[in-house]
DRENDRENKOL-947003 format. One record per residue (C-alpha): chain; residue number from 1; z, y, x; residue in one letter. Coordinates in steps of 0.25 Angstrom, whole numbers, always signed. Each point is the difference from the previous one (the first is absolute). Layout:
BEGIN
<"A" NUM <Z Y X> "a">
...
***
This chain:
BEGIN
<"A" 1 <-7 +6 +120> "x">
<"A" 2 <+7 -12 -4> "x">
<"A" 3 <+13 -7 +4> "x">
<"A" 4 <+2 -13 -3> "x">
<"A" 5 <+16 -6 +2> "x">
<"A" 6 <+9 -11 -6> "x">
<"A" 7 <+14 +1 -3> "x">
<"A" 8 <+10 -13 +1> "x">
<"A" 9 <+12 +3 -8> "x">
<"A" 10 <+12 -7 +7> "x">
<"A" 11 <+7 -4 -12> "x">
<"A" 12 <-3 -10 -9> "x">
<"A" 13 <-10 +4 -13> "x">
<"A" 14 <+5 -2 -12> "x">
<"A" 15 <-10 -4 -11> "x">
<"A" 16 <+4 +3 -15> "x">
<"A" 17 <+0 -16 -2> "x">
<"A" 18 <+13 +1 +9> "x">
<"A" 19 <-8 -7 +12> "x">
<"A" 20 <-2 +7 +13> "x">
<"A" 21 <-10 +2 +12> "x">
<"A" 22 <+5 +0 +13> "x">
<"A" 23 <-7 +9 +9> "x">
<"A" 24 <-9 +8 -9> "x">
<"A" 25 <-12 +7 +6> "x">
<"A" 26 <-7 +11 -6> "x">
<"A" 27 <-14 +2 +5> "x">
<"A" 28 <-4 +15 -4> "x">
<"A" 29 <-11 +12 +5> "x">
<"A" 30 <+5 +15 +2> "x">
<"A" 31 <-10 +13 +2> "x">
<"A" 32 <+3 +13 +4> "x">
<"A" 33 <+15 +6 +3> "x">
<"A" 34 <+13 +3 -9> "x">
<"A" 35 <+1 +15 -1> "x">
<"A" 36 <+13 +6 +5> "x">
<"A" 37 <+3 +0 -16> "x">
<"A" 38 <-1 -12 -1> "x">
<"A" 39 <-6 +1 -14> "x">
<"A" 40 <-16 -3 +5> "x">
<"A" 41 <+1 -16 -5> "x">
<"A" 42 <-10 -8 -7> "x">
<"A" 43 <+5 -14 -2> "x">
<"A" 44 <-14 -7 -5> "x">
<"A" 45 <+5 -14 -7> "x">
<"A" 46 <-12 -10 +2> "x">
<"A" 47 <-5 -10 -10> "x">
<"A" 48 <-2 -16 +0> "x">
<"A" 49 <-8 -4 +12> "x">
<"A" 50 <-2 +15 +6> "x">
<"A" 51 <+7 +2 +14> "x">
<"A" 52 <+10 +13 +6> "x">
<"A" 53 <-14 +5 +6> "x">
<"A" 54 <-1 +9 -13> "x">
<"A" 55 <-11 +10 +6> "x">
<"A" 56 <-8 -13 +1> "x">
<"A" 57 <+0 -4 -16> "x">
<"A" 58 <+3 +14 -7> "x">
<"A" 59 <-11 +9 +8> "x">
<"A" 60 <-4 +11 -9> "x">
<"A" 61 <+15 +2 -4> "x">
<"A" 62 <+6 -2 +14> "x">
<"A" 63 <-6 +4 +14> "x">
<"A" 64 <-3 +12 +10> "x">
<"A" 65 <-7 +10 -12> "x">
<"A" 66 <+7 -6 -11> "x">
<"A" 67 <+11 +4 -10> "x">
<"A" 68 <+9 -8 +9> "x">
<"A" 69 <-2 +2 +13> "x">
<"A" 70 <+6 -3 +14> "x">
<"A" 71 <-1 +15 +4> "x">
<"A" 72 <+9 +4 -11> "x">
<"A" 73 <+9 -11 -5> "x">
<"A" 74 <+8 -13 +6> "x">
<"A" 75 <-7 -11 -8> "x">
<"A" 76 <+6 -13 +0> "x">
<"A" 77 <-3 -13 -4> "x">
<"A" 78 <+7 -13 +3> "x">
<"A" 79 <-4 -15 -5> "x">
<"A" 80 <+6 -6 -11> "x">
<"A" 81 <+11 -11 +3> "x">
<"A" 82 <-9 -14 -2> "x">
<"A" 83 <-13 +6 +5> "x">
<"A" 84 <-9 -5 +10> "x">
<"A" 85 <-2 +13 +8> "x">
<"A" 86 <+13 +0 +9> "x">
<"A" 87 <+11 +1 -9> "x">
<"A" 88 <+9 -14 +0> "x">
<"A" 89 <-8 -10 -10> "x">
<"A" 90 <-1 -14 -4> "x">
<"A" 91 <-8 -4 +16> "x">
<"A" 92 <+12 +8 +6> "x">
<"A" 93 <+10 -8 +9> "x">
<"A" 94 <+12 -3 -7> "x">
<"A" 95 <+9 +2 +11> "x">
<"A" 96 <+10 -12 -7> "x">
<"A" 97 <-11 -12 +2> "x">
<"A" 98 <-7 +5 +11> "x">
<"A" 99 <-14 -2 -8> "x">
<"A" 100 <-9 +10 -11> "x">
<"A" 101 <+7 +0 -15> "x">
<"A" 102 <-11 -3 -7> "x">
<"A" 103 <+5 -5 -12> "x">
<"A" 104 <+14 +2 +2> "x">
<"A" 105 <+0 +16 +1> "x">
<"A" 106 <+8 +4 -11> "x">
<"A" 107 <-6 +8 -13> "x">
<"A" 108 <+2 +16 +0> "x">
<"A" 109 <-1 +10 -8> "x">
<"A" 110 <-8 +13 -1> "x">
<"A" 111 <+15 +6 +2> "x">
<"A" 112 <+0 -8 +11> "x">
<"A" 113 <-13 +7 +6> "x">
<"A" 114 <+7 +14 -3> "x">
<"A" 115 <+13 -6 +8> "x">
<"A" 116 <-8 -1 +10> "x">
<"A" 117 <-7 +13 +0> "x">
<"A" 118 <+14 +7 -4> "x">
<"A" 119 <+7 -5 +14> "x">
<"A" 120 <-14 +3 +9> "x">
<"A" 121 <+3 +15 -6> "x">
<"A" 122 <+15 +0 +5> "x">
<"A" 123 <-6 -6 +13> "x">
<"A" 124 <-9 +12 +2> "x">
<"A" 125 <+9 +11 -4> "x">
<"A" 126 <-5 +4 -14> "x">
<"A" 127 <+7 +6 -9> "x">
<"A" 128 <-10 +5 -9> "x">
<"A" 129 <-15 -4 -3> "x">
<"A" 130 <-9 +11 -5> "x">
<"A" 131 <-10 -11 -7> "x">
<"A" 132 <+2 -12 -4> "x">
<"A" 133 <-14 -6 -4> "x">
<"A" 134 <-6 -16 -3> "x">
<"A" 135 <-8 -6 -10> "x">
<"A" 136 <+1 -13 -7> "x">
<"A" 137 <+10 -10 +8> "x">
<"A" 138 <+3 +14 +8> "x">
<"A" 139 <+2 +6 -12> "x">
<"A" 140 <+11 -9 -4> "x">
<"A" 141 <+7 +0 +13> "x">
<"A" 142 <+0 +16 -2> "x">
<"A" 143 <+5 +2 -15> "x">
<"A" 144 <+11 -9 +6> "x">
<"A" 145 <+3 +7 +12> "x">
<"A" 146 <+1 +14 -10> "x">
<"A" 147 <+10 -10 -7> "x">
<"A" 148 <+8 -5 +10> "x">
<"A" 149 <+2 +11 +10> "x">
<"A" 150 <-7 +13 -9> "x">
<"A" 151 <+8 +11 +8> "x">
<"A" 152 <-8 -2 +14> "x">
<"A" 153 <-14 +0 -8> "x">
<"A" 154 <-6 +15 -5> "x">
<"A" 155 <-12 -4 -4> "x">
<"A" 156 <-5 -14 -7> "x">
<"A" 157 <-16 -5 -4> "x">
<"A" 158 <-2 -10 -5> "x">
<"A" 159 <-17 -8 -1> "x">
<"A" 160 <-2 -10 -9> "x">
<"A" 161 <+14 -7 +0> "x">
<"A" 162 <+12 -3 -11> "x">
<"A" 163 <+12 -1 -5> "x">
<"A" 164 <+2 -13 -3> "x">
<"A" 165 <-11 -11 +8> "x">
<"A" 166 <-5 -5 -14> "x">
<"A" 167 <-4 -15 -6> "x">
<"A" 168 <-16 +3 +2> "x">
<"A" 169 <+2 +3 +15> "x">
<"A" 170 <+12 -12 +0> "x">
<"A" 171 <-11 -8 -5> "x">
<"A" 172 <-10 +3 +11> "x">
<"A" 173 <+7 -2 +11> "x">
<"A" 174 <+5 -12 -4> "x">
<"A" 175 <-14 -5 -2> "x">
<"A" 176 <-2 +5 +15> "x">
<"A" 177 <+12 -8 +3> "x">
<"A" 178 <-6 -12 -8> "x">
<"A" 179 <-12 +2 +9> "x">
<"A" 180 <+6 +0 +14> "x">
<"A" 181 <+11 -12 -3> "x">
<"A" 182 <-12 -7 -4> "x">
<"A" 183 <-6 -1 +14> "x">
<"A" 184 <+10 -12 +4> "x">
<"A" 185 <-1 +6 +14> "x">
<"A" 186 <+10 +10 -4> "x">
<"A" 187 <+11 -9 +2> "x">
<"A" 188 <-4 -3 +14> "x">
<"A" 189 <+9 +10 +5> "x">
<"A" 190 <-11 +7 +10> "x">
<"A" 191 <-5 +14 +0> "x">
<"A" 192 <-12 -4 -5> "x">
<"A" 193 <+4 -8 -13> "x">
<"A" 194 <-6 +2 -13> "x">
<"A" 195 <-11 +8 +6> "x">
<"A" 196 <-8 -5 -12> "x">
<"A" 197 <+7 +3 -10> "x">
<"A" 198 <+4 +15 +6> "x">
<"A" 199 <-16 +2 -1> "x">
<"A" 200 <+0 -5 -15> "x">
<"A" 201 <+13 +9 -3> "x">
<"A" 202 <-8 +12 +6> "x">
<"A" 203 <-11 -4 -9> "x">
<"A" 204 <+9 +3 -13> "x">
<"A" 205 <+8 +11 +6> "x">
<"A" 206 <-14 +9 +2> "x">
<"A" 207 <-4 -3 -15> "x">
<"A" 208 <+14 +7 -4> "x">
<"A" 209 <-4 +12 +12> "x">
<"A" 210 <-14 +2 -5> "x">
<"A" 211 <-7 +3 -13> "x">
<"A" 212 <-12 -6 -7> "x">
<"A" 213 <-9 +15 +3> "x">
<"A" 214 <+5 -2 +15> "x">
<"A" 215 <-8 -14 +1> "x">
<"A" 216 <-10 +5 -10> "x">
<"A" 217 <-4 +10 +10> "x">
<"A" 218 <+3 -7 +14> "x">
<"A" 219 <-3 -16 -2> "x">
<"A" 220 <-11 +1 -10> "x">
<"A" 221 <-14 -7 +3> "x">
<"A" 222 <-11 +7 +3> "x">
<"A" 223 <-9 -11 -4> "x">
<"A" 224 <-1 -8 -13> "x">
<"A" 225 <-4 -14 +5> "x">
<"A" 226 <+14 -3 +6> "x">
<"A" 227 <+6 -13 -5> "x">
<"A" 228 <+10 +0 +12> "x">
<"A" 229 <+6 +6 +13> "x">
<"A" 230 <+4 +13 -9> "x">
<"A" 231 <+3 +12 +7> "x">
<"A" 232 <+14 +0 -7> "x">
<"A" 233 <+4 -16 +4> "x">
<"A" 234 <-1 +6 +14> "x">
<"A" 235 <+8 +13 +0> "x">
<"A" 236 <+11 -9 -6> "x">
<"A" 237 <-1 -12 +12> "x">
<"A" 238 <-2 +11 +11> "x">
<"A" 239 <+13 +8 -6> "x">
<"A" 240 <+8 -13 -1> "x">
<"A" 241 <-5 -4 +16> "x">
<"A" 242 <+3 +14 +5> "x">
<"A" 243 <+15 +1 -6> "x">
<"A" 244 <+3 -15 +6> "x">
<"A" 245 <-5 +6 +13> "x">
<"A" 246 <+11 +10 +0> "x">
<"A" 247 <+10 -4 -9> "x">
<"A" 248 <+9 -12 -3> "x">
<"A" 249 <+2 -8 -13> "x">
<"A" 250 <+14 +0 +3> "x">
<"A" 251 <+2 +14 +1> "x">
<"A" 252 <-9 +0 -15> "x">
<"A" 253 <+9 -10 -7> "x">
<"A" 254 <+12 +9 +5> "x">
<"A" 255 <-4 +14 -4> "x">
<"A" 256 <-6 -3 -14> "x">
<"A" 257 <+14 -6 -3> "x">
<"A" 258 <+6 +12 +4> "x">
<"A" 259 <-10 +8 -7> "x">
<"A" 260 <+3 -9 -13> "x">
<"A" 261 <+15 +3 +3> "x">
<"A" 262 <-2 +15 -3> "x">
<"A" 263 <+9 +5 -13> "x">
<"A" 264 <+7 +13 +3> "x">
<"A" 265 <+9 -4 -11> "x">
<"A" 266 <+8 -11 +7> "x">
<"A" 267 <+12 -1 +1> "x">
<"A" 268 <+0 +14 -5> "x">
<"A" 269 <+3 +7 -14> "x">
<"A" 270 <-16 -1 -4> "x">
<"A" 271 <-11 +2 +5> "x">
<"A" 272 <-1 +15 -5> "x">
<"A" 273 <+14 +4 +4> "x">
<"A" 274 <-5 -4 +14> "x">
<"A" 275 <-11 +8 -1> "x">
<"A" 276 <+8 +11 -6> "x">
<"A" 277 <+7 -1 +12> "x">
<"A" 278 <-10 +7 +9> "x">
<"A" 279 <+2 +14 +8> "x">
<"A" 280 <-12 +0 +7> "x">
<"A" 281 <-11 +9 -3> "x">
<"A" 282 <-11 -9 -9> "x">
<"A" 283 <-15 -2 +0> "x">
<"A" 284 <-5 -13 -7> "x">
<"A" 285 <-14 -2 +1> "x">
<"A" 286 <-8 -11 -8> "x">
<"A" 287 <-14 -7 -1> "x">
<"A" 288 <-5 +0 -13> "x">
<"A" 289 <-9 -12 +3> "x">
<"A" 290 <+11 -9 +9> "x">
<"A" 291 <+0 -13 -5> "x">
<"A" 292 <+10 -4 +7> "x">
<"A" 293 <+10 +10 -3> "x">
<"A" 294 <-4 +7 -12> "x">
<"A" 295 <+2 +15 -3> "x">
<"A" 296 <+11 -3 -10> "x">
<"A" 297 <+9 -4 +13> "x">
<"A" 298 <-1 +13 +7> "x">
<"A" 299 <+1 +8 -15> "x">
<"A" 300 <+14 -5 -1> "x">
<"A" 301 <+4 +2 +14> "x">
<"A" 302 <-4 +15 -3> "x">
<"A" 303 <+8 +2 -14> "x">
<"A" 304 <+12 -10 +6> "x">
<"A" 305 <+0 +10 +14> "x">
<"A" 306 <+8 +14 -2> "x">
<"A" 307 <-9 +10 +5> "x">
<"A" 308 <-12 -9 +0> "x">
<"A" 309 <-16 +5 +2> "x">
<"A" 310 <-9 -10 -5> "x">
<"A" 311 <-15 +0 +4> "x">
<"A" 312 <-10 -10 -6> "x">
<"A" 313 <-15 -3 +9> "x">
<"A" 314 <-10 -10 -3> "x">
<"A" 315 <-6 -7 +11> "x">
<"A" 316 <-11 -11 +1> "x">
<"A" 317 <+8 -6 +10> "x">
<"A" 318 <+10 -3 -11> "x">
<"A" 319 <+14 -3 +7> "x">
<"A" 320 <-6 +2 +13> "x">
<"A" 321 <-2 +14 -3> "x">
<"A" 322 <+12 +4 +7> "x">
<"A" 323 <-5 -2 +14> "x">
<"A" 324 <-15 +6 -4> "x">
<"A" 325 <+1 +11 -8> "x">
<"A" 326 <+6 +7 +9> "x">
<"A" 327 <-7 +14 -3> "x">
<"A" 328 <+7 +2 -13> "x">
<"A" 329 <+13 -6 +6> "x">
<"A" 330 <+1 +10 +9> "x">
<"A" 331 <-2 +12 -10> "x">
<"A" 332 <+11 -7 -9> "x">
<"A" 333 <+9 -3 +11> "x">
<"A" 334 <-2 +15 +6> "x">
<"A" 335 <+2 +7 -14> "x">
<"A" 336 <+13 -10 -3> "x">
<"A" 337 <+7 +7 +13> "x">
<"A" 338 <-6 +13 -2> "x">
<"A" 339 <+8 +0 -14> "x">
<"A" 340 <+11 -5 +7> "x">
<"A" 341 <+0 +12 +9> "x">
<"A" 342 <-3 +9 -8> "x">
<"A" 343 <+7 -5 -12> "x">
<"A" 344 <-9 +6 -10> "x">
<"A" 345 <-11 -8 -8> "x">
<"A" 346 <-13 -3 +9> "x">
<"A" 347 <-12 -5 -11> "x">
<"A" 348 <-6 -10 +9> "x">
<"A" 349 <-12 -1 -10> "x">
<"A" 350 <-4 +16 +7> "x">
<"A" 351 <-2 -8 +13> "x">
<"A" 352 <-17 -3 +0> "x">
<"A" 353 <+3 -13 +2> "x">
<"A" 354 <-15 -3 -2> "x">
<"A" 355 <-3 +9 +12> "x">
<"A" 356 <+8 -8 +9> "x">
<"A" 357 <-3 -14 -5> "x">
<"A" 358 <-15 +2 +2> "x">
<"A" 359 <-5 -13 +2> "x">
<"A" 360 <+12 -8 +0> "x">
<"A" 361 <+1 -12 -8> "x">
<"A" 362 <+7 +7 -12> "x">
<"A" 363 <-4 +12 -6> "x">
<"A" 364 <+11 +0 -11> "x">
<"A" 365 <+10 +12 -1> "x">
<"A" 366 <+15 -5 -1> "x">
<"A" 367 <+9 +2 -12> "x">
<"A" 368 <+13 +7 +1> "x">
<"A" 369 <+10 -2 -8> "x">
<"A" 370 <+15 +6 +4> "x">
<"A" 371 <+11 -8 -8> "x">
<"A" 372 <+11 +9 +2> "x">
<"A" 373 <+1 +13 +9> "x">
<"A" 374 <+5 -1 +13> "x">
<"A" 375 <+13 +10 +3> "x">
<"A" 376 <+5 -6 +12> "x">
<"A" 377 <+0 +10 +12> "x">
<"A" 378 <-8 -6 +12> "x">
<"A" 379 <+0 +5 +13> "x">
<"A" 380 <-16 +6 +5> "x">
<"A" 381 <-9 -8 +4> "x">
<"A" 382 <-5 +3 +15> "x">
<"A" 383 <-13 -1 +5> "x">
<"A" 384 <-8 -11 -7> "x">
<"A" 385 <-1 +10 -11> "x">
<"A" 386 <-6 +11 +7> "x">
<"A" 387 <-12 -11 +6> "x">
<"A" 388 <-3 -4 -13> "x">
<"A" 389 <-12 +10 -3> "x">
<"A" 390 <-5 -5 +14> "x">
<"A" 391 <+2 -15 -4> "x">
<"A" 392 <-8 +2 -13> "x">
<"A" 393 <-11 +8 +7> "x">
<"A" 394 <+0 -11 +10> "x">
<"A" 395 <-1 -12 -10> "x">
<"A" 396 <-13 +7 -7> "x">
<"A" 397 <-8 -2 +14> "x">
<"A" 398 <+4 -14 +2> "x">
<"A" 399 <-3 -3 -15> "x">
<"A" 400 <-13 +7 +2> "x">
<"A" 401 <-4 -9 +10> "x">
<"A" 402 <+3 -13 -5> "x">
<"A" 403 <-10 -9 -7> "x">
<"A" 404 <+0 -5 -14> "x">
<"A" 405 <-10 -9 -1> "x">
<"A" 406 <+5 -14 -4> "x">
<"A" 407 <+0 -3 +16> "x">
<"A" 408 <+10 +10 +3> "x">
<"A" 409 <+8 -3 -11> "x">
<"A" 410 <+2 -13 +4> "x">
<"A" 411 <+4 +2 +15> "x">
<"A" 412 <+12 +11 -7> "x">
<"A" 413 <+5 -13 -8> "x">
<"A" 414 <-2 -10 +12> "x">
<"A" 415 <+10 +12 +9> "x">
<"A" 416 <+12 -6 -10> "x">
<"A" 417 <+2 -12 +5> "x">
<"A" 418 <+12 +4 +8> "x">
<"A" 419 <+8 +7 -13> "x">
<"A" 420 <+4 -6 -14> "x">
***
């Protein structure tokens, strides 16, 4: 079902610093077919340490019976510039010494991601993408991708993301940073260096992903005599292990500098004429909870966005609730392009969200909220919309079925280590 490839772009890569890469490889995954119309894309822009392999961290929203599926679209993903999963990175070979950059890979940009992204569509052909989808550092990279190069993209959604990266989440990765240069082995220039501290770093990241209900529910003791070995001490360590066994603290530094990087207003009139600048057909979707990036962000991308649909959900999961609540995602998701099609209000507060989110994690309805009214003329679209009612009947029997004892809670949130 998936393909997975890696384009080297022959010419040199220019960063916004000014500095270039020389023989920049993309790694990226790709399921099902371009249609003769060429107008089936969904470009799926991944978040901080997920990978291309995009039907492996967003099941629910992408795979074989969901909203975005391999029968009916071409979904790509491709990994971020700096990222450990195939895309050139700090442990690639600098082709000038010989040896891994490590330290000397030059800073980028989240504009520098979408570079990247922007030449991979050229390499395959596509001239237009139907959907452009990503939350939190995806979400970034896709606002900016409307920005920059609006015209090829019809449709945007944007999870849990911003504008402007602000001083709370500044402030949190560089006490991640803080946490991995700590570990002296950082500077030992080997692929393992500042393993420690990439464990520790995790540690504080999963405090900004998560909310105090989540680890009410899923670390709390089921004895009272306790005075150590807390159920909550050892999610964090085993979390911390299991990202140094598939990532690198390289890679970690790198990205959460690119992620401060992210002000849509640079070098730009302001950040609202950029966002005022957008074509693409808009929905904005918030968590009311998220800790990290808080409802207000996505609020202003909705009123700053022409054309803008804003939804608001709540979620235990609080940040991360934009790879779990997938159930309600895809109602909102499937409504957005129905309006889009139709052109004609579609009140996704009629849908019985309850009915499909039977046991899921969050029984909350979403807030809609349309800042302006969308006039634009969009061309259909195809056939996800017409599986929709099959994906919505086919999430209430997996729902059904899952557990929601404290148990299965628990393995749902262990399932994350490979996204955020």
């Amino acid at each position: 079902m998936s393909s997975t490839h890696t384009y080297t772009h022959t010419k040199g890569f220019k960063l916004e610093s000014g500095k270039k890469l020389r023989g920049l490889q993309v790694a990226y995954h790709t399921y099902g077919k371009l249609n003769a119309k060429k107008n089936n894309v969904i470009w799926a822009c991944h978040a901080l340490t997920a990978n291309a392999d995009v039907m492996d961290w967003w099941k629910g929203l992408f795979g074989a019976n969901a909203l975005f599926n391999p029968k009916d679209h071409f979904i790509i993903c491709a990994n971020v510039v700096g990222s450990h999963y195939g895309t050139t990175n700090p442990l690639s070979t600098n082709p000038v010494t010989g040896l891994p950059y490590f330290l000397s890979f030059p800073e980028f940009t989240i504009r520098d991601l979408v570079h990247a992204h922007q030449l991979l569509a050229e390499h395959l052909g596509i001239e237009q993408i139907k959907v452009v989808i990503g939350g939190s550092l995806g979400g970034q990279q896709a606002v900016e991708w409307a920005i920059t190069d609006g015209k090829r993209i019809e449709n945007l959604i944007l999870l849990a993301t911003n504008a402007v990266h602000s001083p709370w989440g500044i402030a949190f990765n560089e006490s991640q940073r803080m946490a991995i240069t700590s570990d002296r082995t950082f500077y030992a220039q080997h692929p393992d260096g500042g393993a420690k501290g990439l464990k520790a770093a995790r540690s504080i990241a999963l405090l900004s992903y998560r909310t105090y209900e989540a680890y009410g529910t899923t670390q709390v003791e089921s004895v009272n005599d306790k005075t150590g070995n807390f159920r909550a001490a050892s999610y964090q360590n085993y979390q911390g292990e299991k990202l140094c066994k598939r990532f690198n603290a390289y890679s970690y530094w790198y990205l959460g500098k690119a992620m401060d990087s992210h002000n849509v207003g640079r070098g730009r009139k302001s950040v609202t004429d950029a966002l005022g600048s957008i074509k693409s057909n808009t929905l904005v979707i918030g968590i009311e909870n998220d800790f990290l990036f808080p409802i207000s962000e996505q609020q202003f991308l909705g009123q700053h966005i022409p054309g803008a649909t804003f939804h608001s959900i709540k979620s235990a999961y609080g940040h991360d609730g934009f790879l779990i609540e997938t159930n309600i995602l895809t109602n909102i998701i499937g409504n957005f392009l129905k309006e889009s099609l139709s052109k004609e209000s579609v009140n996704i507060e009629s849908v019985d969200i309850e009915r499909i989110d039977n046991g899921s994690p969050s029984k909350e309805r979403p807030h809609k909220e349309s800042f302006t009214k969308n006039s634009t003329t969009k061309e259909s679209v195809n056939s996800e919309l017409v599986n929709i009612e099959r994906t919505k009947k086919e999430n209430v029997n997996r729902t059904v079925n899952e557990s929601v004892n404290n148990e299965g809670v628990d393995k749902k949130i262990i399932k994350l280590h490979k996204i955020a």
